[in-house]
C-alpha positions in Angstrom: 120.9 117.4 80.6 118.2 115.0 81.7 118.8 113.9 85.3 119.4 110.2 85.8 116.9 109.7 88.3 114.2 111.0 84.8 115.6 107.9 83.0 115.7 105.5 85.5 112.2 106.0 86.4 111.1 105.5 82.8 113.3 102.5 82.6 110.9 101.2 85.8 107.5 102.5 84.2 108.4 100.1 81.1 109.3 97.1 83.1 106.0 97.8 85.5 103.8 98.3 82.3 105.0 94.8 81.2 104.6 93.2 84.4 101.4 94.6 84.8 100.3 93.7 80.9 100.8 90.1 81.7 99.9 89.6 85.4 96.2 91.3 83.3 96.1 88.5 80.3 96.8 86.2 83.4 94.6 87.5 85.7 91.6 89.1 83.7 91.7 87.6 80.5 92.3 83.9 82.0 95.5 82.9 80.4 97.0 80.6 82.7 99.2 79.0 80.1 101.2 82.4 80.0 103.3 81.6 83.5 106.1 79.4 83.1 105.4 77.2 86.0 101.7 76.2 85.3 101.1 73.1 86.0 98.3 72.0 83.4 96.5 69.6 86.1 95.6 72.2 88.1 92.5 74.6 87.3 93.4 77.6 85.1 91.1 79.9 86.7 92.9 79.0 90.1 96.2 80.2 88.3 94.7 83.3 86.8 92.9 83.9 90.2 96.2 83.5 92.7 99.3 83.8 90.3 98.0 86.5 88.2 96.7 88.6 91.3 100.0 88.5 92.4 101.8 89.3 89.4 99.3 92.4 89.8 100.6 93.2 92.9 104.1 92.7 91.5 103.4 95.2 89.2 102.4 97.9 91.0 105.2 97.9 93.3 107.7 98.1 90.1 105.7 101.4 89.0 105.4 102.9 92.7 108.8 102.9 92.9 109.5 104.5 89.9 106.3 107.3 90.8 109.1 107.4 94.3 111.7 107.9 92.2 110.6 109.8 89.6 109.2 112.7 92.7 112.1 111.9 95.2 114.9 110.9 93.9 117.3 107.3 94.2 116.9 105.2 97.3 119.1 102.4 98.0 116.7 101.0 100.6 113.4 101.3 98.8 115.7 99.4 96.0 116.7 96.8 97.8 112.8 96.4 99.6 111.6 96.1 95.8 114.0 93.5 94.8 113.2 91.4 98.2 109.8 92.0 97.7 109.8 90.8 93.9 112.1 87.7 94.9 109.5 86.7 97.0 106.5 87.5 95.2 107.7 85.4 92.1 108.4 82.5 94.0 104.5 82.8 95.2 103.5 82.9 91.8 105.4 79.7 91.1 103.6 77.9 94.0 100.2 79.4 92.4 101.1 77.9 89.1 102.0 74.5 90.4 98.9 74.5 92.1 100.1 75.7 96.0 96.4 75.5 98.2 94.3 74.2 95.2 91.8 71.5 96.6 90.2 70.3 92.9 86.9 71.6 93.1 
């Protein structure tokens, strides 16, 4: 029998690898137009810079956990941190996007 905390950590490598595939075309490869909220009047590189940096960051929280979960076991508080912490982290994005701090240079 596979123990649940196995599969649930897989379950949070996959989402982590997707999260951190895309905040990479966003952030590395410059494609700004991939986030939902970007505002086209503000400069993409600005959005690949901030938003996809972030959705970095995002990304290596989701597969930390699942490295804590996967060695440790389940924990209700680390869960609950993540989900606080991704909340807030995608609503950053979404002020990245729409241009939050960009001065038109």
């Amino acid at each position: 029998m596979v123990d649940p905390n196995v599969i649930a950590a897989a379950v949070w490598y996959v989402c982590g690898g997707l999260i951190l595939y895309l905040g990479y075309l966003i952030a590395v490869r410059g494609r700004a137009d991939l986030h939902a909220e970007y505002d086209e009047s503000v400069d993409p590189a600005y959005v690949s810079r901030w938003a996809g940096g972030t959705a970095l960051v995002m990304g290596g929280l989701v597969v930390a956990y699942a490295t804590h979960q996967l060695l440790y076991g389940f924990d209700p508080f680390l869960l609950g941190a993540l989900i606080v912490a991704l909340l807030v982290l995608s609503y950053v994005t979404k002020l990245f996007a729409r241009g939050y701090g960009y001065r038109g240079e």
